[in-house]
N, C-alpha and C positions, 0 to 999 in steps of 0.2 A: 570260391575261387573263380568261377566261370563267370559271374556276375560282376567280379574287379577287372577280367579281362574284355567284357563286352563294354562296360563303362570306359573304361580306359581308350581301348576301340574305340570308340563315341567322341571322347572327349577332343582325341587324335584328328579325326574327321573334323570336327567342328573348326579347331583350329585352323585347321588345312583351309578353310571354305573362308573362314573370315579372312587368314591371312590373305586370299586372293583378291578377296573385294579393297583391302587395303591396297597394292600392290597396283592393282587395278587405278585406282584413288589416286594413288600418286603418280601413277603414267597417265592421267589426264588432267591432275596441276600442270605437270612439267611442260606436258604438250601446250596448254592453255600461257603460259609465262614465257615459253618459245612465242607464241604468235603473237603476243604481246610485246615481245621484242622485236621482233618483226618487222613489224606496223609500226613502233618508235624508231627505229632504224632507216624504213623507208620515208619517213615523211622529215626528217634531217638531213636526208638525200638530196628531197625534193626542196626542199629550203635553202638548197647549200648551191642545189644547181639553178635559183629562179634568181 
């Protein structure tokens, strides 16, 4: 029994740790496809006022 609870324990951790590198992962797509828009944004600015 104490060895399904420390495994368990474990498994629970693990998860925790990758879900964050995920999570993480996707707030620097999202940042990376913001500045990408951005910079598409600003250079149809700058086309629209030349």
């Amino acid at each position: 029994m104490k060895h399904l609870l420390i495994l368990s324990f474990l498994a629970i951790v693990a998860l925790s740790l990758s879900a964050c590198h995920t999570v993480s992962g996707v707030g620097q797509d999202v940042s990376a496809a913001g500045h990408g828009l951005s910079k598409a944004a600003n250079k149809v600015e700058q086309k629209i006022n030349n």
